[in-house]
N, C-alpha and C positions, 0 to 999 in steps of 0.2 A: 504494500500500500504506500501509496506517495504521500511527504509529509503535508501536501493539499489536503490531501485525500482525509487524513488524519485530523489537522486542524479541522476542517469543514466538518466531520463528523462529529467531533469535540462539540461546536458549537451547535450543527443541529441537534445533537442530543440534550444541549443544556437547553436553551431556548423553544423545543419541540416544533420548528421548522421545518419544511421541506426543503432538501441540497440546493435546487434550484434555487433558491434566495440565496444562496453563499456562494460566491464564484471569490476566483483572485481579486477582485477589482471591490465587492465590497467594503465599503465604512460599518467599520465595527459599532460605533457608537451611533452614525447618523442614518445607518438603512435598515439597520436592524433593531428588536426592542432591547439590547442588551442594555441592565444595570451594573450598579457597581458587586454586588452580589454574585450576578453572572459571572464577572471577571476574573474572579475567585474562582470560579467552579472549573474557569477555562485554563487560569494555571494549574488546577489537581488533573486536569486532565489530560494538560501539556507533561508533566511530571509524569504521571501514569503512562501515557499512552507513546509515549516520544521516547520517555527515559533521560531524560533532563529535568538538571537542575534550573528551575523559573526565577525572574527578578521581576514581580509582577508590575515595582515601576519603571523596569526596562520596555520589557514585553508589551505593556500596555499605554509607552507613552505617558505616564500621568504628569511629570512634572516637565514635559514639552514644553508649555510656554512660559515657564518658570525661567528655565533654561534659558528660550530667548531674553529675556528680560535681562537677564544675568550676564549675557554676550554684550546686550547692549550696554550695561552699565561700563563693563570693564573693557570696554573700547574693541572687543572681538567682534569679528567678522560671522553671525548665528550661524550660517551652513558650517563651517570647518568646526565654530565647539560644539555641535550638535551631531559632526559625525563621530567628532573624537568620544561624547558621551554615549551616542547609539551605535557602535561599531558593527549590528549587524545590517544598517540602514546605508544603502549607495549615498554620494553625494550629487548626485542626481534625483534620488529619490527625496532628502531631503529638500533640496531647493521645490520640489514638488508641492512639499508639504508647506512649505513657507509660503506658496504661491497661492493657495487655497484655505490656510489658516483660517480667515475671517468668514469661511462657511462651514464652520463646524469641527468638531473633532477629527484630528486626521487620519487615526489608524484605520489601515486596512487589511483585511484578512490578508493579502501578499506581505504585510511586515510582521505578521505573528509567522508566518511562513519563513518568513528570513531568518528569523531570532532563534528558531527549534534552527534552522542550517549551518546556520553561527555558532549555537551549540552544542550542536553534537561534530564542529568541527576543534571546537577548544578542547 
């Protein structure tokens, strides 16, 4: 099973969804009814099902625009300290998510995808 395959299922199980709402390209937060409770269930079952160890504020983005804030304060450039703190996240992908910030939460089922590849590559 591919670790899509794996995520996707993870979350249609928690959320009692059909796969076809979860593809690569979904918003964790903005397309689907995931809560903060969810998030939880999605790292027990990234841990379970993956065999990794989860940082649920890696995995799930929480202090993203903390972050920027914190680039901006200390005269950093947010894509380069935002990959150096998400290292399983491209810097293309972040500049993605900078570009979009202002509609919502960015995570997407593709970066919970990244984080288990990241991973299970450390």
């Amino acid at each position: 099973m591919s670790i899509f395959n794996q995520v996707q299922t993870i979350i249609t199980d928690v959320l009692e969804v059909e796969p076809e709402e979860v593809n690569f390209e979904t918003y964790v937060l903005r397309d689907l009814p995931t809560e903060s409770i969810d998030l939880m269930e999605y790292g027990v079952g990234l841990t379970k099902e993956c065999g990794i160890s989860v940082q649920d504020e890696t995995v799930f983005l929480k202090s993203f625009r903390m972050h920027i804030a914190e680039a901006n304060d200390k005269g950093l450039e947010p894509s380069t300290h935002l990959v150096d703190i998400y290292p399983h996240l491209t810097p293309a992908r972040v500049e993605e998510m900078l570009h979009t910030i202002n509609e919502g939460p960015v995570l997407q089922v593709r970066d919970i995808v990244a984080y288990v590849e990241h991973a299970k590559r450390a």
